[in-house]
N, C-alpha and C positions, 0 to 999 in steps of 0.2 A: 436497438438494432441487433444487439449479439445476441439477446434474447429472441428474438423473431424469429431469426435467420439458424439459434439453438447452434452457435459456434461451437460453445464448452460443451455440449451433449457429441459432438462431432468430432471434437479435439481438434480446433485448429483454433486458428485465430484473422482480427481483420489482416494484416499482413499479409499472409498466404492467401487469403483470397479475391486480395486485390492483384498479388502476382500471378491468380493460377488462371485470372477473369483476363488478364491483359495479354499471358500466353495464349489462351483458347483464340484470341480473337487473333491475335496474330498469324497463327498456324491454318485459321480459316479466313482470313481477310482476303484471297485470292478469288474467294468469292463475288465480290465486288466489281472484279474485272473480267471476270470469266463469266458471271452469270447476262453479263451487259452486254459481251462480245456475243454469245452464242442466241440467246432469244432476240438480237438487233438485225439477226439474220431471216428473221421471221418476217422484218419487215416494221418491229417495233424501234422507236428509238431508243437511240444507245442511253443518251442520259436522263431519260423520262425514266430507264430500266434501273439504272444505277441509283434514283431516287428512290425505284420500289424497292429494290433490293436492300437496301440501307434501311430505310423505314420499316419495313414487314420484318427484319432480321432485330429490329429494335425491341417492337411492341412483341414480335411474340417470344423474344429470349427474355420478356418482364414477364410477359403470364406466367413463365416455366419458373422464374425466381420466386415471385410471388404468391403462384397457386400451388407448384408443386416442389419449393424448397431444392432442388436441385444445379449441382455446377452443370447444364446443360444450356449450350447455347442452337438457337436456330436458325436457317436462310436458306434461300431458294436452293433445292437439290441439284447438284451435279446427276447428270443421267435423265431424272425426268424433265429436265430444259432442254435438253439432247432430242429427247424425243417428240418436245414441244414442236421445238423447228425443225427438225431433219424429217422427224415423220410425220406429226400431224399436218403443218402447215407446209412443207417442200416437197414431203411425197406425195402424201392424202388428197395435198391441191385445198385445205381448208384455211380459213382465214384464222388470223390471230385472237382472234375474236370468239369464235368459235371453241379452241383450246383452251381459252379463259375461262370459257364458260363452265368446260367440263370440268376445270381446275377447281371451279366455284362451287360446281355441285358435290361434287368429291368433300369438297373440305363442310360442307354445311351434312352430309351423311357422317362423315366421320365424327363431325360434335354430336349427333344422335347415336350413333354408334356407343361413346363415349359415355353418353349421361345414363343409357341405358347399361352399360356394363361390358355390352359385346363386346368390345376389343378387349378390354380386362380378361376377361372366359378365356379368349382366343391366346393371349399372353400365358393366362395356366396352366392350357393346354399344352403345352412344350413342357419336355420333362426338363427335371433339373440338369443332367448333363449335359443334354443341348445348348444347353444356356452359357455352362461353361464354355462348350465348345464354340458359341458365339463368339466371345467374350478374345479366346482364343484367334479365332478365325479374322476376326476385327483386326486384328492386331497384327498380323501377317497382312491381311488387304491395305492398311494406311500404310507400314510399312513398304508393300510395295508403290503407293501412289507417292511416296516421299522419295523412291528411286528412281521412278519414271519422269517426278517433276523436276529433277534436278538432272536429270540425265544419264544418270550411272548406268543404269540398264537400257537396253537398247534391244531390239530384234536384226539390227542390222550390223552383225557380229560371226553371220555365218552360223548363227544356230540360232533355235527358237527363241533365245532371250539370251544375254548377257553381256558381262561389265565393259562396259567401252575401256579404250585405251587414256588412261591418264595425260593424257598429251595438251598440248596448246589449241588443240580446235574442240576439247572438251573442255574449257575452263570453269561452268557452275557443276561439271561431277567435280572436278577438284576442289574448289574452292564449299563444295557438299560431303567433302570426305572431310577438309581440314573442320567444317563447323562439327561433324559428328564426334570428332576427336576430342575438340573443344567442349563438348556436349559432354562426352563421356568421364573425361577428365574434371568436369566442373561439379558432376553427379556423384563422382566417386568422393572426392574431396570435400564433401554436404554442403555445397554454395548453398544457400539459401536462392529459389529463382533460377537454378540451373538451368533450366530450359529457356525461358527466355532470357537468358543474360546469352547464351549461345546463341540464339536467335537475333540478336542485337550485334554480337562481335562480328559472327559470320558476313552479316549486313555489311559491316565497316571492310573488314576483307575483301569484299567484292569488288569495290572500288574499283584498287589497282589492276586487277583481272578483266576491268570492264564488264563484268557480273551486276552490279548495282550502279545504272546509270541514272547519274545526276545530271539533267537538260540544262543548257544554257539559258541563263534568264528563268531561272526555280522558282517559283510562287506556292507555298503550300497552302495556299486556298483560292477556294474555286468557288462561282455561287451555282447553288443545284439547280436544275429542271426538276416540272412540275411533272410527277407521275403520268400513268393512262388509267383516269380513276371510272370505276365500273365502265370499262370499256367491253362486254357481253352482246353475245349473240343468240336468240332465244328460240327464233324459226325453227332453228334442224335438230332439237333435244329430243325429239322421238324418233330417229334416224338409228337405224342398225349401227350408221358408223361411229355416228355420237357415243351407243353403249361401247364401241370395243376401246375408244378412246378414254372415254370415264370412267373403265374399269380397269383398265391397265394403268391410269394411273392413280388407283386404289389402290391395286392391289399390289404393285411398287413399293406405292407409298407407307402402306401399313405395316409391312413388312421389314421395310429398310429403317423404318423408325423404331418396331420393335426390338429389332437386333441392335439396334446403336443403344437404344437405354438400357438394355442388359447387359450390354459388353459395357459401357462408362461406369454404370452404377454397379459393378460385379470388381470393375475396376478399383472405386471409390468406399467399395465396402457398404456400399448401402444397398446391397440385393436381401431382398426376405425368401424364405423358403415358398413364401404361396405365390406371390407374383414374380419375384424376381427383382420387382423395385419397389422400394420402401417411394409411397406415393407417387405409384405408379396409373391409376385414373386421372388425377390430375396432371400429370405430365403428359400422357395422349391425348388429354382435351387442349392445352398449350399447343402440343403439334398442330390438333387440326381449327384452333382459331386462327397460328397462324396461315395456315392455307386460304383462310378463307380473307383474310386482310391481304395476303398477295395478292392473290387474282381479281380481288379490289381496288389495287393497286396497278395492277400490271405486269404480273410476276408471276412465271409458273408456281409448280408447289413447294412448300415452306416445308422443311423437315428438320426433323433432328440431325445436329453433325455429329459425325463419328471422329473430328477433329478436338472436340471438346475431353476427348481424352487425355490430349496434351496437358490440358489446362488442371485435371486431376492429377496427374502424375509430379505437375507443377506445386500441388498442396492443396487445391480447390477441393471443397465436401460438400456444398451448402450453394444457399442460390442467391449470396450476394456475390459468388463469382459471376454469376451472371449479371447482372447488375451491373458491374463492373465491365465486363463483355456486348452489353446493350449500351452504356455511355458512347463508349468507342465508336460502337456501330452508328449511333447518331453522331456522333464529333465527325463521322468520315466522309457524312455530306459534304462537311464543309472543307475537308481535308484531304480527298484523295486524292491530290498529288504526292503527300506526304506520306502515303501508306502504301502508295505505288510504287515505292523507291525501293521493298523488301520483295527481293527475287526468290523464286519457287526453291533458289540452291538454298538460301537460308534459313525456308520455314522447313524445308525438306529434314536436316538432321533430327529437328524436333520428332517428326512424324518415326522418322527409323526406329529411333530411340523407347517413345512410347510404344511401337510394336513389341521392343523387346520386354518391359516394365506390364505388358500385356499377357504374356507368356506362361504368368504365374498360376491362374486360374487350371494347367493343363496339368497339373498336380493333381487336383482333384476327380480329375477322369478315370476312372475305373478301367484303364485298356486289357486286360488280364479278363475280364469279360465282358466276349463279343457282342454281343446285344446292347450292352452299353457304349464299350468302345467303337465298333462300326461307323454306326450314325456318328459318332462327335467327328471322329475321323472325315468321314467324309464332308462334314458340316464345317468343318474346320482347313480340306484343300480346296473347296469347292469356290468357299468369297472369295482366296484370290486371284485362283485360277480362271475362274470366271469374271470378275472384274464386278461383282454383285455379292449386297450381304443377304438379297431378298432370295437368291438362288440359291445360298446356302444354307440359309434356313429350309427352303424347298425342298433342297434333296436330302438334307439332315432327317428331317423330319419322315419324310418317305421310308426310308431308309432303316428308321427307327421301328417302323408299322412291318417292316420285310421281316426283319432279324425276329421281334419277338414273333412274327406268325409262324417261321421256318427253328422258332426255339419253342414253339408249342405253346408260345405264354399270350398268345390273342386277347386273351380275358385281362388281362393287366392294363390294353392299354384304352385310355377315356376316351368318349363316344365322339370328346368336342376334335380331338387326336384323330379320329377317324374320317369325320366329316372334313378336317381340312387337308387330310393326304387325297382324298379323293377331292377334293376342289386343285388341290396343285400338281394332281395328275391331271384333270380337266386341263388348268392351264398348259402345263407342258404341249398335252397334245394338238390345242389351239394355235400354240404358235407356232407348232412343227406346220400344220396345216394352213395357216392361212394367207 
């Protein structure tokens, strides 16, 4: 196993990567209850959903252990299950069925994509500093989803954003300040597991504050429903509307996956100069099988989490944290009432925290020259501000194509560089339009 998985080539050990496989899952297990709530609104059932989600987050966080050696775990995306039900199926008027579909063809292009190289090209194409700037950018984005899940920030504060009042009707921002303290305090003093030993005290904390409710008559197991397996609709695939829907969530998709493996693995220290990720073809084919065992399942699309960074910061390098992160995911079939009881205030500190253990990468940025520093910059306010890491790669990238044509250096930058500024200008202006 240590040999497989190339521990001592990595410098860890099994220990650490059982704690950093048990944090990841932790700090993304909100998935489970979120992805169930929001596609059940579609009109799928809640625990047919919670089966897929469990299973598809299983099998393909094993591809990514097995085929591409990485701490990266997967499961149905936050945003493009947003867009499943809110737009395909609530605005569109189309059935659930119909989104499955285009989930399914999505993820079966993507593994062709994959075996042929394109998405790899498409990954080289981004210059190194972008990548930083990802990497960066990532790390501000989860940071602010660890402030918003817990509460601390708010819009309804009399200005566009900030800290609520520590008071008795904010009890998980409090009870999300005392876990980051603990957090910080546990990281400074090398706990071994800091992260999740935080993620665990904060849990008990919450108790008293009525933050982590425990239901009368607790059972921590449950028996699962059976998925909605190939549940596809095939009639409307040659429908204009079909294309705007199976493209967007490509082009979501591909995007929001490449920014999360170069921010985790830039993280992790296992970014190469040409790709960005030391096996990184095999880690894109892992995304998109699992897509395509979601929406076989019943689950929009399967992506990489940007959560799985926790699980790196925790010690994870290798991809029996994964492993370790996919047990879980199947154990939670049978357990999630038990996994239900860690409130968004407790996984929240982690998430802050790995923002800041993210931060390091912006060292490397060149800001002292604007051609380089620009794009990162903007690459780097863009994900959180926008609430998207696929938007900041967008306008990173744009951005990057301005500076050197307005610094005379056009000729530097690659033709694959070119062709996707003008496709994410296309998109821009489609959806200004549509």
């Amino acid at each position: 196993m240590c040999e497989f998985f190339k521990l001592k080539e990595r410098e860890t050990t099994v220990s650490r990567e059982i704690i950093g496989g048990i944090t990841t899952f932790l700090a993304m297990s909100y998935i489970l209850a979120v992805n169930p709530g929001i596609l059940s609104q579609s009109g799928l059932d809640w625990g047919a959903v919670f089966s897929a989600t469990s299973i598809s987050a299983t099998i393909a966080t094993l591809v990514m252990a097995f085929c591409a050696n990485l701490p990266i775990a997967l499961a149905p995306g936050l945003g493009l299950n947003a867009f499943f039900t809110y737009t395909v199926v609530l605005s569109m008027g189309c059935t659930p069925a119909f989104a499955l579909t285009a989930v399914f063809v999505e993820g079966i292009l993507f593994i062709l994509l994959s075996v042929f190289g394109v998405r790899t090209l498409i990954m080289e194409s981004i210059p190194r500093s972008l990548r930083k700037a990802v990497a960066v950018g990532i790390g501000l984005f989860i940071a602010l989803i660890g402030l918003t899940n817990a509460g601390i920030t708010s819009g309804d504060t009399g200005t566009l954003i900030g800290f609520v009042n520590f008071d008795g009707e904010h009890a998980p921002a409090i009870v999300a300040m005392l876990g980051l303290v603990i957090t910080i305090a546990l990281y400074m003093l090398k706990v071994p597991g800091a992260i999740l030993i935080g993620i665990i005290i904060t849990t008990v904390i919450g108790i008293p504050f009525g933050v982590t409710s425990v239901p009368d008559g607790f059972k921590p197991f449950s028996t699962p429903k059976a998925p909605h397996l190939f549940m596809f609709e095939w009639k409307n695939i040659l429908t204009l509307k079909f294309f705007v829907v199976f493209f967007t969530f490509l082009f979501t998709d591909l995007f929001d996956t490449i920014g999360t493996l170069f921010g985790v693995t830039e993280q992790a220290g296992l970014a190469s100069r040409e790709t960005g990720i030391v096996g990184g073809r095999k880690a894109l084919m892992a995304d998109a099988i699992g897509t395509v065992i979601g929406a076989c399942l019943g689950s929009s699309t399967v992506t990489s989490f940007v959560e799985s960074s926790a699980g790196v910061a925790a010690g994870a390098r290798t991809g029996l944290a994964s492993v370790v992160t996919a047990f879980l995911f199947l154990v939670s079939i049978f357990l999630s009432p038990l996994f239900a009881l860690i409130p968004a205030a407790a996984t929240a500190p982690a998430l802050i925290f790995v923002g800041f253990l993210m931060m390091s990468s912006i060292g490397d940025i060149n800001f002292k020259d604007p051609v380089e520093g620009v794009p990162a910059f903007i690459t780097i306010i863009v994900m959180p501000f926008a609430y998207s890491i696929a938007k900041g790669i967008q306008f990173g990238m744009i951005a990057f194509v301005l500076c050197n044509i307005f610094a005379k250096k056009a000729k530097v930058v690659p033709v694959v560089t070119w062709v996707l500024t003008f496709v994410f200008l296309a998109d821009i202006i489609f959806e200004a339009v549509k």
